[in-house]
N, C-alpha and C positions, 0 to 999 in steps of 0.2 A: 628853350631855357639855357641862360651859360650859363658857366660853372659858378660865376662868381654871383648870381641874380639872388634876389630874394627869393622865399620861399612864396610860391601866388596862390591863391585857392580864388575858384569861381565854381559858383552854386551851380545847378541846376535846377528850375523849376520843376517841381512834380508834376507827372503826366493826370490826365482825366483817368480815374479808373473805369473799367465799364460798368458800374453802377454809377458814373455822373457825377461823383463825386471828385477832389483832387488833395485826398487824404497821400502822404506819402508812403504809409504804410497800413495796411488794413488787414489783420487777421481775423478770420471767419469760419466761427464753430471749430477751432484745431483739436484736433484729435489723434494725441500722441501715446500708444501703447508700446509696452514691453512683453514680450512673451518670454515667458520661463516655465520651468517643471512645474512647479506651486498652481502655475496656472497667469492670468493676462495684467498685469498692471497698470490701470488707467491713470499712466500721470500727468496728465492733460487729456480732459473732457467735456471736449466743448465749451474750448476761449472764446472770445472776441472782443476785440479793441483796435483804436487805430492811435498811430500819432500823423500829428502835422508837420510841415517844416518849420524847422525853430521853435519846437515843442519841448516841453521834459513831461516824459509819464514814466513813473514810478512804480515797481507793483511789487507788492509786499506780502510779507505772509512765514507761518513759519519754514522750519525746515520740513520739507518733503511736500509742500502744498503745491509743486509744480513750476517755481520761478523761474527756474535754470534751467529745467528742461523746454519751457516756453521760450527761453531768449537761443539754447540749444538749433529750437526746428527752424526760428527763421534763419537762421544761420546756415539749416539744412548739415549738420555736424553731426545729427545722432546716430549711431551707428547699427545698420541693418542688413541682419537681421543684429542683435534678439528687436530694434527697434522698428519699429513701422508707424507711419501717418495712416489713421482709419477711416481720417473725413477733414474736410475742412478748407479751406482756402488759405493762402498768406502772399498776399497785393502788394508788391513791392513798386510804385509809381504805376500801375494799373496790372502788372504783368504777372501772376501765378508762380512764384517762387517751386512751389512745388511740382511744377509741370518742366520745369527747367532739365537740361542734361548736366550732367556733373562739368564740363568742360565750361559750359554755362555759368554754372553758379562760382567756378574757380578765376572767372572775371569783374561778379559782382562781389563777390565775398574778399574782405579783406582793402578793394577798390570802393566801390561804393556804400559796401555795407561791411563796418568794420566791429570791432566783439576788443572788450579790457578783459579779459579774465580774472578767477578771483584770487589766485597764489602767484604773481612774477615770480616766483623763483621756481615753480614748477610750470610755468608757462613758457620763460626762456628758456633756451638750450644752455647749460651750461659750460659747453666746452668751445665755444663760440662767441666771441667779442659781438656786445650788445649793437653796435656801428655794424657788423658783420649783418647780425640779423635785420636790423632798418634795414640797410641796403637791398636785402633779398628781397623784401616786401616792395620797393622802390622799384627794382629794376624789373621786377615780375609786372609790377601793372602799369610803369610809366614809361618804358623803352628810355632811359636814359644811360648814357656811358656812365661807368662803375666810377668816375672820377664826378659825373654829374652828380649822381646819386650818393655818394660821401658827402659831395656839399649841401648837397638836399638836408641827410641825414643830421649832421652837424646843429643846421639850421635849424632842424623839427628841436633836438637835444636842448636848445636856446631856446627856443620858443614855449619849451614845457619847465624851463625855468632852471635846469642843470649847469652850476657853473663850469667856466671851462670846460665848453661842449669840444674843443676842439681836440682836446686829452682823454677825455672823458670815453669817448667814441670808443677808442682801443679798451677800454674795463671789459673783462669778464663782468657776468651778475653775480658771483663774491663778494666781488670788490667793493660793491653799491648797496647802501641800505635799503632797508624794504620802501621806502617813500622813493627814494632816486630809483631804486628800480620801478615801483609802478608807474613813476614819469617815462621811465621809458619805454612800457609796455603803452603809456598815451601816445607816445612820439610816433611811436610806433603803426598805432590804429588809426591815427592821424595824417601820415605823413601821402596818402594820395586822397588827400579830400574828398571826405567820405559824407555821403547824406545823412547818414543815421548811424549812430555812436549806440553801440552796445555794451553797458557799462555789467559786468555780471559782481557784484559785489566787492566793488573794485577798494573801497578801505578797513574791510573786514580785521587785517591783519595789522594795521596800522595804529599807533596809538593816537589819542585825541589830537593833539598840537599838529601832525603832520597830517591824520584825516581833516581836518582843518583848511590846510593848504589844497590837498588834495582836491576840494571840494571848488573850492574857489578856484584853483586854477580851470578846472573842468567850465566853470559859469564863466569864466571870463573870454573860451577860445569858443566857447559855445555863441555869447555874444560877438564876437569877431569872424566867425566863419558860417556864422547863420545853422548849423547842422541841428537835426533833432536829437534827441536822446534818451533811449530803454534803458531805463534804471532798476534795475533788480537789487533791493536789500529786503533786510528784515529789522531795520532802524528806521523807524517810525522820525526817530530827532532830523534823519539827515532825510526823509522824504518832505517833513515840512521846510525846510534848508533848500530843497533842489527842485520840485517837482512844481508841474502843472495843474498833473491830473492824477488821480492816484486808482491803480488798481489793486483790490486786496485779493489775494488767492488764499482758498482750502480746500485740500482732498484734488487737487486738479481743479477745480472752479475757480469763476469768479464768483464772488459773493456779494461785494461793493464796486462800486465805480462812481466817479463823479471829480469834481473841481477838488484840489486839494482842501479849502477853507472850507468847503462843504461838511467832506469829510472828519476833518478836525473840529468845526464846529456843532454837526449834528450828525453822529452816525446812527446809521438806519436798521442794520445789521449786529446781532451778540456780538458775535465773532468780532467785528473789527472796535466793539464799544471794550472789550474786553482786554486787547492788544492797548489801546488807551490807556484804559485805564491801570494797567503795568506799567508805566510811563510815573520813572519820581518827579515830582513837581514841587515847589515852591512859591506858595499863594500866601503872603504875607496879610492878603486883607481877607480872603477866605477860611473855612475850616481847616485845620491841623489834620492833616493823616496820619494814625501811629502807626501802620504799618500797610504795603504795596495789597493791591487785587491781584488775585491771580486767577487763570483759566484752567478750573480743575480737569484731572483726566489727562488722556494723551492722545498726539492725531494718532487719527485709528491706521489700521496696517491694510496700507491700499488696494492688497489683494483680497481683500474683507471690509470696504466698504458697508455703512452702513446702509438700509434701504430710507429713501424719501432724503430730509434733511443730510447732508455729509456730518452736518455740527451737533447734530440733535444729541449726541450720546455725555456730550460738553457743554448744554446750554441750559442756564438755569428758568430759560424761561418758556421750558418747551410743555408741546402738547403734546395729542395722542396724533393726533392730523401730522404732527411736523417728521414723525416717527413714520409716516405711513405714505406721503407724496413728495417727490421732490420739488423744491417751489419756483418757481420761474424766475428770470432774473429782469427785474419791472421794473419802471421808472417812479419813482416816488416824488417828483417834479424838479424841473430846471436839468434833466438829465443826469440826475442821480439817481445810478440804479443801484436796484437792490434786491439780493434774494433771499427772501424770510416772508413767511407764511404771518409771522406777525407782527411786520411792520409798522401798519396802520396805526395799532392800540399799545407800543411803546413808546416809553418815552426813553430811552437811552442817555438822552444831553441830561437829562435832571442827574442819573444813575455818576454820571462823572464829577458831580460837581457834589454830590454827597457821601 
């Protein structure tokens, strides 16, 4: 590459993993604990999902139901001890992420598998020109001269939409609003052509009009670089906006999975009918709502898990059975799964629309 070239991305096709499949990414049963005084924290118990190349899966849920520390392990960033993995696989193009050496994972991470975090301004350095930082990322995974690697830089700054990237480079994160900062924190996780875009609640902070941009730029270098994308929110609005497939997390589970439309169309699961239905809406030809649903109670304190159901202590439509087994997470057809004991004899889509 010279100095003066464009910026080039080339895909790689995903390998076979060894189950036969050529998912890019596949987690299996992850099992990510904490240990402390109090006792063991299971904030991921037994995930599983995959994405494809050129996928968006989305997986939602509230605070503490496990999102970030699931986008965390593939990342392999948790810090251990108090953290440790207790089971489970995570299949990055066939190959066990977690069996990797740290020297290992310090060539994939960042290179191929790249992570937005959710604060830039507590993500960048701040005493370090944003151009400073590309660079490092640049010259750490792609052996380019530091004068290569400016230009690269520059070019990523352009490409994520920041005028006069060439000025721009030398800013502190100060100096840049919170939307030009997280453009740069994409420049950033972008800029050695990554398989798989780790978005950890990357418009949180951001107000409407620039979550907006945000969003769409992300769908537009998605379609031009082909990469997949883990999208971790707890914005339902931008999961139907961005997503493929949607996983809902609580209590460390999954509880739903399936196609986006599925999901939003027919949920199978309280819990995610529930999150719905908190959702303000405007149905001109429908009933009038005079006031939002809510999900009574609180997630419970994950060192005190309940037994059987995680949601049962939340769910208006529980049994004595759902209090007493945990329920499996089953496919209810077309690969919408779902875990609730009483799936079958609900109807939840009526529940939303009344």
């Amino acid at each position: 590459m010279t100095p003066n070239s464009p910026v080039s991305f080339t895909a790689t096709p995903p390998l076979p993993s060894s189950s036969g499949t050529s998912h890019l990414l596949e987690v299996r049963d992850l099992k990510t604990y904490f240990d402390s005084d109090a006792g063991t924290v299971k904030a991921v118990d037994g995930v599983s999902f995959h994405i494809d190349k050129g996928e968006t899966l989305a997986v939602v849920g509230e605070s503490g139901s496990g999102k970030s520390v699931t986008s965390l392990s593939v990342m392999r960033l948790i810090p251990q001890p108090p953290g440790r993995f207790a089971g489970g696989r995570i299949l990055f193009k066939g190959q066990d992420l977690l069996q990797k050496s740290k020297s290992e994972m310090r060539r994939i991470r960042g290179n191929e598998i790249a992570m937005i975090f959710q604060e830039p301004m507590t993500s960048l350095n701040p005493v370090k020109t944003v151009g400073h930082q590309i660079v490092e990322v640049i010259r750490l995974h792609q052996r380019l001269s530091a004068h290569q690697a400016r230009r690269r830089a520059i070019d990523m700054l352009e490409l994520v939409g920041i005028p006069e990237p060439g000025k721009r480079i030398d800013n502190f994160p100060h100096q840049m609003s919170g939307g030009m900062r997280q453009r740069v924190m994409i420049a950033m996780a972008l800029s050695c052509n990554p398989e798989l875009l780790i978005a950890d609640e990357p418009t949180t902070a951001l107000d409407v009009t620039i979550q907006a941009q945000i969003l769409e730029l992300m769908r537009r270098l998605q379609r031009e670089l082909g990469m997949a994308i883990l999208f971790i929110t707890h914005d339902l609005g931008v999961v139907a906006e961005m997503a493929d497939r949607v996983v809902v997390m609580y209590g460390g589970r999954a509880v739903e999975e399936g196609h986006v439309k599925a999901i939003f169309a027919d949920p199978k699961m309280p819990y995610t009918a529930g999150l719905m239905g908190s959702i303000p809406r405007v149905n001109r030809d429908g009933p009038r709502r005079t006031r939002l649903a809510a999900i009574p109670g609180n997630v419970p304190n994950p060192l005190h898990l309940p037994p059987g159901c995680t949601f049962s202590n939340r769910c208006k439509h529980v049994r004595e059975t759902c209090r007493e087994t945990l329920p499996p997470l089953e496919d209810s057809g077309n690969r919408h799964m779902v875990r609730c004991l009483r799936w079958p004899d609900l109807s939840l889509k009526q529940e939303l629309i009344t």
